[in-house]
Backbone bond lengths (Angstrom), bond angles and torsions (degrees), N, CA, C in turn:
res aa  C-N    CA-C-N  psi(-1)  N-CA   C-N-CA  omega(-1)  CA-C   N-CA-C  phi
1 X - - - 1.444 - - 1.505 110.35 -
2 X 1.332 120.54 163.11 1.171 122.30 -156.85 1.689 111.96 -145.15
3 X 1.445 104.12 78.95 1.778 107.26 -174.17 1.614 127.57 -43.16
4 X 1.410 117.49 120.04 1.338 111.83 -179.17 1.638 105.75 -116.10
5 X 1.239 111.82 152.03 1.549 133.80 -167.83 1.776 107.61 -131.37
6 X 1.210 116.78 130.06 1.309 128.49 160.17 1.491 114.36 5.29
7 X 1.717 92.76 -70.51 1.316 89.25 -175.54 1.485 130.34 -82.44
8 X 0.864 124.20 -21.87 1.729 147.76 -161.14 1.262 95.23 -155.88
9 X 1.761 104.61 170.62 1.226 157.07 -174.24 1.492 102.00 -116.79
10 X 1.758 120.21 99.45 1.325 104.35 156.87 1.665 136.47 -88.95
11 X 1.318 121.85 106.97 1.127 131.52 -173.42 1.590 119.10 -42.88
12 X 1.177 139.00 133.26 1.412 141.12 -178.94 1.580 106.65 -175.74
13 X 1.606 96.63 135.77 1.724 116.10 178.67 1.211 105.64 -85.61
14 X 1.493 123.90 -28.06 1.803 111.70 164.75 1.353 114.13 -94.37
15 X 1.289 96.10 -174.81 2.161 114.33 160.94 1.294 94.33 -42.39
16 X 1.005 123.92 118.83 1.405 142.91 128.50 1.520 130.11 -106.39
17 X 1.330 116.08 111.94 1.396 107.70 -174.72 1.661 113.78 -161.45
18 X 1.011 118.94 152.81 1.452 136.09 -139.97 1.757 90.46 -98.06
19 X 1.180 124.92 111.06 1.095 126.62 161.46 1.627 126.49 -99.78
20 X 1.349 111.52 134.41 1.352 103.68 165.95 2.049 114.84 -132.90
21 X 1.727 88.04 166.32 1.509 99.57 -155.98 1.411 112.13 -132.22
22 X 0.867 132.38 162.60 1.301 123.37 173.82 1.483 125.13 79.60
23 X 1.603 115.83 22.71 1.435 114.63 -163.03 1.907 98.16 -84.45
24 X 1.420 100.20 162.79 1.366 110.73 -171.21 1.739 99.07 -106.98
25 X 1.488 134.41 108.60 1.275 143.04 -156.31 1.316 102.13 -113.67
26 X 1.709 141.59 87.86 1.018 130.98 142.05 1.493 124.96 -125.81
27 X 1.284 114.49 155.53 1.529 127.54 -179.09 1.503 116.16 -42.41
28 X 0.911 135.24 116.05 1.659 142.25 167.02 1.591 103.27 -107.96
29 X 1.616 110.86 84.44 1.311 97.35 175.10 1.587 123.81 -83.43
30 X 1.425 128.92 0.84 1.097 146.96 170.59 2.065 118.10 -60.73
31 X 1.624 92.65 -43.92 1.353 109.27 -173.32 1.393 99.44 -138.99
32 X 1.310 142.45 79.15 1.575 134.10 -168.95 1.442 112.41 -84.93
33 X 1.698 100.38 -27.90 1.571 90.08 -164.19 1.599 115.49 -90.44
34 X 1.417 118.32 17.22 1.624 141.31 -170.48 1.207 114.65 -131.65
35 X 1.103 113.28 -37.78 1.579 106.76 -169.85 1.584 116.88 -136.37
36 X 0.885 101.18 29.14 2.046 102.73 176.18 1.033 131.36 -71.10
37 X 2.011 88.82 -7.86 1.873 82.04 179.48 1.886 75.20 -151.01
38 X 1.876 81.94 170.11 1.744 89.21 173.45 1.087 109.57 -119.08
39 X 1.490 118.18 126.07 1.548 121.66 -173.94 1.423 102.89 -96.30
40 X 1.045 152.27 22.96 1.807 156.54 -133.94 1.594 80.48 -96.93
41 X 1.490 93.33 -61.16 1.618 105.08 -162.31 1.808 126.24 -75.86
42 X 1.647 102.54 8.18 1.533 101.20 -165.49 1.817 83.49 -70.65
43 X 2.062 102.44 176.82 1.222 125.74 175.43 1.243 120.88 -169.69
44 X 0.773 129.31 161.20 1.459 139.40 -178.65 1.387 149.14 -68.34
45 X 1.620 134.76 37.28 1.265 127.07 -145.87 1.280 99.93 -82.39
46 X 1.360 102.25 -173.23 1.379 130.96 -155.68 1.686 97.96 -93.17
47 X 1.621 100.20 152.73 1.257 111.42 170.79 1.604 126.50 -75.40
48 X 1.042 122.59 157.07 1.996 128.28 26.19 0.943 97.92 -76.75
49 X 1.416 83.24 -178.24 2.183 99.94 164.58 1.777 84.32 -155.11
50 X 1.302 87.78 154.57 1.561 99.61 -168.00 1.706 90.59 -122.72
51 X 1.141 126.29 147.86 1.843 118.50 -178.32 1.490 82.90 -146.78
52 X 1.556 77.78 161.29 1.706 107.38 -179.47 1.479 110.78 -127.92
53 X 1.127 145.13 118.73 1.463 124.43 173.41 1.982 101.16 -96.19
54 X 1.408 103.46 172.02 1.237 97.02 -164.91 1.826 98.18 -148.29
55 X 1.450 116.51 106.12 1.430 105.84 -146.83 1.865 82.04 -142.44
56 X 1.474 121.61 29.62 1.930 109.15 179.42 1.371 94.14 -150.58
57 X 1.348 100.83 142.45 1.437 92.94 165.07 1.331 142.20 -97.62
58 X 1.310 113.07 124.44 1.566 113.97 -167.21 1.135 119.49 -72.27
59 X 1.835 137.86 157.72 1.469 119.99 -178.98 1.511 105.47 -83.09
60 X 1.144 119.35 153.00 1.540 116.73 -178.21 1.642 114.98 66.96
61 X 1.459 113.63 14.68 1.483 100.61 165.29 0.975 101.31 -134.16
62 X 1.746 127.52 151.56 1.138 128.83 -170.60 1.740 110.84 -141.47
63 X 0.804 128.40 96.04 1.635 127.74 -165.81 1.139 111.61 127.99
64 X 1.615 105.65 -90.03 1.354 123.12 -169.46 1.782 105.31 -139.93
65 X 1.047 113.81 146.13 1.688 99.49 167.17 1.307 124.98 -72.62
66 X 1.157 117.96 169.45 2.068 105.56 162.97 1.027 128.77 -33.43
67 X 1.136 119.44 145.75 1.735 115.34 165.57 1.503 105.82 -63.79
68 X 1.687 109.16 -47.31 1.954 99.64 170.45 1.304 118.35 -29.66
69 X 1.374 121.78 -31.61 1.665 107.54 -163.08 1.355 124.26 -128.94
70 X 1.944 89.39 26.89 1.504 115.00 147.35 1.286 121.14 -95.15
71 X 1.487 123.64 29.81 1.534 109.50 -166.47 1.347 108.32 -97.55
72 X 1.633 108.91 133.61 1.596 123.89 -143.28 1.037 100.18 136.46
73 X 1.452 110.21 -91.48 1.060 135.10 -172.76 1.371 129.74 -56.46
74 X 1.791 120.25 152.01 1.428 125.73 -177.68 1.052 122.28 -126.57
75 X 1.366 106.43 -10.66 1.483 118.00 170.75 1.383 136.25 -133.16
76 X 1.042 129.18 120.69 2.064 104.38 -159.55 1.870 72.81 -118.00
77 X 1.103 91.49 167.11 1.609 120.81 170.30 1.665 112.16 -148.34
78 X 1.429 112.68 150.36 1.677 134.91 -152.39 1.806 83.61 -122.45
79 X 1.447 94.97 144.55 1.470 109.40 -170.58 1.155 109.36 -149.09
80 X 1.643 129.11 111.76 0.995 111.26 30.80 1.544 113.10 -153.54
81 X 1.686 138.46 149.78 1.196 138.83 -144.54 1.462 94.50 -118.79
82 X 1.399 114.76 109.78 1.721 113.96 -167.02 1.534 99.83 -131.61
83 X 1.674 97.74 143.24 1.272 121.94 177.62 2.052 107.48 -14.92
84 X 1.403 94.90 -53.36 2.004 109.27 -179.12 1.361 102.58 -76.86
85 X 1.305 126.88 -2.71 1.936 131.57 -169.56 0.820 129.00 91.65
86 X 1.342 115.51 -166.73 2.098 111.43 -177.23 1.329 111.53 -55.88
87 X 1.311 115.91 122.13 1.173 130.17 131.76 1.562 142.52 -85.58
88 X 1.288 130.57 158.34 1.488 124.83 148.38 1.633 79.58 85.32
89 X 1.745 98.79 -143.87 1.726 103.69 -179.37 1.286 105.61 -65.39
90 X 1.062 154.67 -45.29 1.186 150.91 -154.84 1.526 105.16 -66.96
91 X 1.616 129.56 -34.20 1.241 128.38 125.01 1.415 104.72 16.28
92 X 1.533 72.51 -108.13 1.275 117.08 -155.82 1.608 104.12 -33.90
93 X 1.421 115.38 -58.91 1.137 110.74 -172.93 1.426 126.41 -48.24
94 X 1.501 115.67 -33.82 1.384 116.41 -175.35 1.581 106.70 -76.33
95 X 1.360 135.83 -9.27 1.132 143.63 177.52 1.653 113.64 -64.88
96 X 0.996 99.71 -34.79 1.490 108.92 174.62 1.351 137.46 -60.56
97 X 1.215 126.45 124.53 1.648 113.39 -163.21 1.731 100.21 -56.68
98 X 1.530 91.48 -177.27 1.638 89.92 178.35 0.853 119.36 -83.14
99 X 1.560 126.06 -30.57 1.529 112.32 161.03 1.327 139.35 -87.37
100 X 1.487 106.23 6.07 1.847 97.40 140.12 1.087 145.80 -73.36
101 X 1.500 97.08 -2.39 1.979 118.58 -160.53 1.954 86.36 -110.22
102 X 1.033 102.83 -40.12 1.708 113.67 173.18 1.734 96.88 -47.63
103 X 1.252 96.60 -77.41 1.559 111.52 -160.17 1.425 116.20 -46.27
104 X 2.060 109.02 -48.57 1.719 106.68 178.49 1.691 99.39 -52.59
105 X 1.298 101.45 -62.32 1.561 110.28 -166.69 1.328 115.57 -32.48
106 X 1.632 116.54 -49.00 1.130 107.03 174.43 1.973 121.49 -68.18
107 X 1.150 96.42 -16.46 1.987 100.18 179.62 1.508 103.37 -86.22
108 X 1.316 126.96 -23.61 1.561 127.84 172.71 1.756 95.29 -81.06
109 X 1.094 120.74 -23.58 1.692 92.45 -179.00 1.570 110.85 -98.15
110 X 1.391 109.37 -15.10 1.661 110.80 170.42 1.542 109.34 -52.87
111 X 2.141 102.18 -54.62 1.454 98.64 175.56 1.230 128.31 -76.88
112 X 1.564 133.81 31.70 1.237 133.76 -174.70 1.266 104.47 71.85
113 X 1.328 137.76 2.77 1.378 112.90 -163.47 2.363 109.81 -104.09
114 X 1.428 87.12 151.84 1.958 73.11 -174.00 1.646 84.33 -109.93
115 X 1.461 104.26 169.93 1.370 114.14 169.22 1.382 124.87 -149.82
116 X 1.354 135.74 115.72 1.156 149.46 -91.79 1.756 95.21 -169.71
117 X 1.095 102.81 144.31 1.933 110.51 168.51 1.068 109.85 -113.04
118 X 1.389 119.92 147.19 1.537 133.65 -174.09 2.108 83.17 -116.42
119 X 1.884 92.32 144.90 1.329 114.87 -168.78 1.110 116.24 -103.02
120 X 1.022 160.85 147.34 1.785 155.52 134.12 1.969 117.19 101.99
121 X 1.704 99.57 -41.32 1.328 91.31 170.97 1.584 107.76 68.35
122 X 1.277 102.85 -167.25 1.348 121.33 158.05 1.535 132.46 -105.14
123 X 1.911 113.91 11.74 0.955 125.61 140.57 1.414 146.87 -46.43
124 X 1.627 89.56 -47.73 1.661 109.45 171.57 1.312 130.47 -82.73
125 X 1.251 124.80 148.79 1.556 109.20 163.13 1.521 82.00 -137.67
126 X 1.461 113.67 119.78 2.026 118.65 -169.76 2.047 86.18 -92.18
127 X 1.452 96.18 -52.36 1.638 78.35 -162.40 1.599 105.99 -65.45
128 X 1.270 109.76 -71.75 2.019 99.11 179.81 1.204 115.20 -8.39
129 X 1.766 99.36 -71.26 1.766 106.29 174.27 1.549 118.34 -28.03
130 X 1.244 123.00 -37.45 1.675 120.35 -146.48 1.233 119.88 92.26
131 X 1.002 138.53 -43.12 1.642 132.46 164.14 1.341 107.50 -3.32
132 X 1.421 94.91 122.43 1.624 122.06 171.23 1.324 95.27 -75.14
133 X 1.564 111.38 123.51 1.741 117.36 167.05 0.960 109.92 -62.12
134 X 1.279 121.83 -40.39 2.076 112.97 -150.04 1.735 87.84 -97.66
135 X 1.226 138.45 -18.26 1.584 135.84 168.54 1.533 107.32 -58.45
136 X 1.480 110.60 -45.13 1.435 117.23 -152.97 1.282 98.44 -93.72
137 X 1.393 125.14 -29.22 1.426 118.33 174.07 1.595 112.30 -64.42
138 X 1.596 117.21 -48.74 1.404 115.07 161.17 1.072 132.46 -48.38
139 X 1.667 121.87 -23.67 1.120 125.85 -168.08 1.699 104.96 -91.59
140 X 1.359 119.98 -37.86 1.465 133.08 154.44 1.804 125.68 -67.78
141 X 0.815 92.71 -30.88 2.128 85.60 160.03 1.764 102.43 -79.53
142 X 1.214 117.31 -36.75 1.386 102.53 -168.39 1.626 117.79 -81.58
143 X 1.461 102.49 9.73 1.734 111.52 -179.80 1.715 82.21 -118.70
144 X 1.149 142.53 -16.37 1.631 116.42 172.28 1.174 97.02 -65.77
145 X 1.428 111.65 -49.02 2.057 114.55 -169.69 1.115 116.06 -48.27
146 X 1.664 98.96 -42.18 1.516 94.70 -147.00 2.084 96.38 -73.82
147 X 1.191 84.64 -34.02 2.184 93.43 -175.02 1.370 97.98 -99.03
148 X 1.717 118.94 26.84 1.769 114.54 140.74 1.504 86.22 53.59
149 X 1.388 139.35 69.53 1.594 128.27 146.13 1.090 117.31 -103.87
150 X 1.113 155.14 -171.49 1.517 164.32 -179.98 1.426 122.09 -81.59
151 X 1.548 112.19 -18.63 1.629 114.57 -173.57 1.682 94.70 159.88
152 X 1.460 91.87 -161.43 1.356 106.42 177.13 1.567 121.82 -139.99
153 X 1.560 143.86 175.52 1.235 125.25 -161.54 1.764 83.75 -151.10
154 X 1.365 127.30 114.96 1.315 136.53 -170.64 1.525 114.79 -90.74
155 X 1.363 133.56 56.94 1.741 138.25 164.05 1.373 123.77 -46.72
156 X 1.140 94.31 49.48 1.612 108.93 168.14 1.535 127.03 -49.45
157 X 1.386 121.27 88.78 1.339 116.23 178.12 1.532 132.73 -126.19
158 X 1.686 99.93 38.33 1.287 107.55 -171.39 1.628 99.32 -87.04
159 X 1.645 105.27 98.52 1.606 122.84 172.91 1.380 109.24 -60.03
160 X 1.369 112.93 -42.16 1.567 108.15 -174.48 2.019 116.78 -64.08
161 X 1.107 98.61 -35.60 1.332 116.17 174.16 1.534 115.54 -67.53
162 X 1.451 112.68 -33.20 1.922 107.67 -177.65 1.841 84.94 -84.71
163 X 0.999 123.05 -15.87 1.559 100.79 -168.85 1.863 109.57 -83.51
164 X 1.170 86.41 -29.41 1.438 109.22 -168.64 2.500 104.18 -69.03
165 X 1.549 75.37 -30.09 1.704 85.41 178.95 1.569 106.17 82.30
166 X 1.644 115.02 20.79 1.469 116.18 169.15 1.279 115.57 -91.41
167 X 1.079 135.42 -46.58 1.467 156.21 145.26 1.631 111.32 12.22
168 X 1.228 108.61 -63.86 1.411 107.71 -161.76 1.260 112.02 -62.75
169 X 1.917 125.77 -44.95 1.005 135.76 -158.78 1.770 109.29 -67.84
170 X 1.465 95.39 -39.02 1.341 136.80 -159.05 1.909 85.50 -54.93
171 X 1.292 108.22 -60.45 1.585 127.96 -158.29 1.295 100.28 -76.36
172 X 1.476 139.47 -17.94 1.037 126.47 -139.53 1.766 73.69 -115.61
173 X 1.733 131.55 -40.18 1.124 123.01 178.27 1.715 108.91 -48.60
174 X 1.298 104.76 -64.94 1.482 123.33 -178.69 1.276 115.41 -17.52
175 X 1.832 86.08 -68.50 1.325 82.48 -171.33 1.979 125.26 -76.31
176 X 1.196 119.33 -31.93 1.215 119.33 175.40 1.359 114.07 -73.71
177 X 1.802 126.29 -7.68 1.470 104.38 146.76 1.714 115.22 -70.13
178 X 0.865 114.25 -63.39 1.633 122.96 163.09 1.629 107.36 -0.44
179 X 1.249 99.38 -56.87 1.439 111.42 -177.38 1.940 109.93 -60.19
180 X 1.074 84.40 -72.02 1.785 94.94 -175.51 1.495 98.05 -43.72
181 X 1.483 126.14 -34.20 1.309 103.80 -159.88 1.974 100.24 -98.36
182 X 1.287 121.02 -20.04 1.818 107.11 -179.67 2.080 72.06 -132.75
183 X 1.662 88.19 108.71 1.482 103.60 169.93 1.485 107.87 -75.00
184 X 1.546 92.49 152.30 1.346 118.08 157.84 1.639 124.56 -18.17
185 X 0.934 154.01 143.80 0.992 143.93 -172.10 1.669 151.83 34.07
186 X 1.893 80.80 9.75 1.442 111.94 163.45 1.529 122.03 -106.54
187 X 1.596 105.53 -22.46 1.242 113.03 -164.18 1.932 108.04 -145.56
188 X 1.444 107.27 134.79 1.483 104.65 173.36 1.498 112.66 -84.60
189 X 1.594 99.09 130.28 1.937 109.32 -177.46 1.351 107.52 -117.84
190 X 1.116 141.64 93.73 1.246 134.71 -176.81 1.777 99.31 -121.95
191 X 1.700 91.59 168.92 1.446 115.21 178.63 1.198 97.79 -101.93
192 X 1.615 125.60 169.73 1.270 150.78 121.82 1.537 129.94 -114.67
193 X 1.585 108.66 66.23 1.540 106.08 -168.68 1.609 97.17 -69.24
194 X 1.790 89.62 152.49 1.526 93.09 142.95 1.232 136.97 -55.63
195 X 1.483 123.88 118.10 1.815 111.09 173.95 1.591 138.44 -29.48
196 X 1.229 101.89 -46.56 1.235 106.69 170.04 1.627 132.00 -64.41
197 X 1.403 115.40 -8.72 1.400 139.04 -173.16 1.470 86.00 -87.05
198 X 0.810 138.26 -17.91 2.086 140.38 -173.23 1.512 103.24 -81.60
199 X 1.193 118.81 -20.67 1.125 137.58 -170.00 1.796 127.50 -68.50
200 X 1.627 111.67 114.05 1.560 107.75 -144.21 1.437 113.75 -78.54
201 X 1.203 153.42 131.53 1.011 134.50 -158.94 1.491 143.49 59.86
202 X 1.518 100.98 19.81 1.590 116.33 169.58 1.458 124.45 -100.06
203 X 1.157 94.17 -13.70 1.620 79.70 -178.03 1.011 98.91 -130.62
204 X 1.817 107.92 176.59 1.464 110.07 -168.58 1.528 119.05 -91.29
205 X 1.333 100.81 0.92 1.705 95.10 161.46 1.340 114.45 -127.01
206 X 1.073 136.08 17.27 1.809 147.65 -154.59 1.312 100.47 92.90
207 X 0.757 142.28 -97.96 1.361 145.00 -140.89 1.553 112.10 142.13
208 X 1.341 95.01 -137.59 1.457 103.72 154.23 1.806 125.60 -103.72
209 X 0.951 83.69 25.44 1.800 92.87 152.37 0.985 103.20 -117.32
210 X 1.301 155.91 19.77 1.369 145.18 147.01 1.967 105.79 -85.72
211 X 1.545 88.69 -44.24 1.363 97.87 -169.10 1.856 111.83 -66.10
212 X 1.857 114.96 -17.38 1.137 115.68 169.52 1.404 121.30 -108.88
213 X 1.428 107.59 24.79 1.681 123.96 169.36 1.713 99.75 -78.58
């Protein structure tokens, strides 16, 4: 994965990804979908980070699993957040009253762990489609808020679009609304490009070295 910031695109050939710790997890049953947890205090440690994505459904789990049976791990991510909305776990997760989504949250931040949704998959293709970036980025920060997660994880795999050389511009809107709307140091923003998109002189607008200029 490949962390992006407001201002820039930071470039990296491994996991790179923005962890945060220390979140404060309690129930706001008055206002649930804003304030259930306090992000004032998230921050930034140091790597690794080990992630899990979580995209089948298990019998007897419903949301997310335990934090027990993430141990390793620091980051799980919910899959998957599509143009039509949650799907798969990510579903699932919003199904949950608020204080079950309260309660994991608070046992994933005891164990260090953040939890985060990955977007588009290989379901989506947003640019081909037409998808307005700066709509869809609003429309995706305001479902991290609203289900209180940690950030978001961007699976960008509209192939037809990097060939086409629409892609880059497309991502670079996305993502820096994305930004403005779950800031820096409140919220984890990472990439998952395809590898081959790293690639110098292949495409007709960079690739994703244009997109991490």
């Amino acid at each position: 994965m490949v962390l992006f910031s407001i201002y820039g695109l930071l470039s990296a050939a491994v996991l790179v990804l923005t962890q945060v710790n220390g979140v404060n997890s309690t129930p706001a049953h008055d206002e649930p979908d804003r304030q259930t947890r306090d992000i004032s205090t998230r921050s930034t440690p140091d790597a690794p980070h080990w992630v899990a994505y979580w995209d089948k459904s298990t019998s007897g789990v419903s949301g997310a699993p335990n934090a027990s049976d993430l141990t390793g791990y620091n980051t799980f991510i919910l899959a998957f957040l599509l143009l039509e909305g949650a799907w798969d776990n990510a579903e699932e997760w919003t199904e949950l009253a608020v204080d079950e989504r309260s309660t994991i949250l608070s046992e994933y931040s005891a164990a260090g762990i953040s939890m985060i949704v990955s977007c588009f998959g290989s379901s989506d293709v947003p640019t081909t489609s037409g998808a307005d970036p700066t709509d869809t980025a609003n429309t995706f920060a305001a479902w991290v808020i609203e289900y209180d997660l940690d950030g978001i994880d961007v699976d960008y795999e509209d192939f037809d679009a990097f060939d086409a050389g629409t892609a880059e511009a497309w991502l670079v809107t996305f993502t820096q609304q994305l930004r403005t709307q779950l800031p820096e140091g409140q919220y984890i923003l990472t990439h998952a490009p395809v590898a081959p998109w790293f690639g110098p002189n292949i495409w007709t607008n960079g690739g994703y070295l244009q997109i991490d200029s």
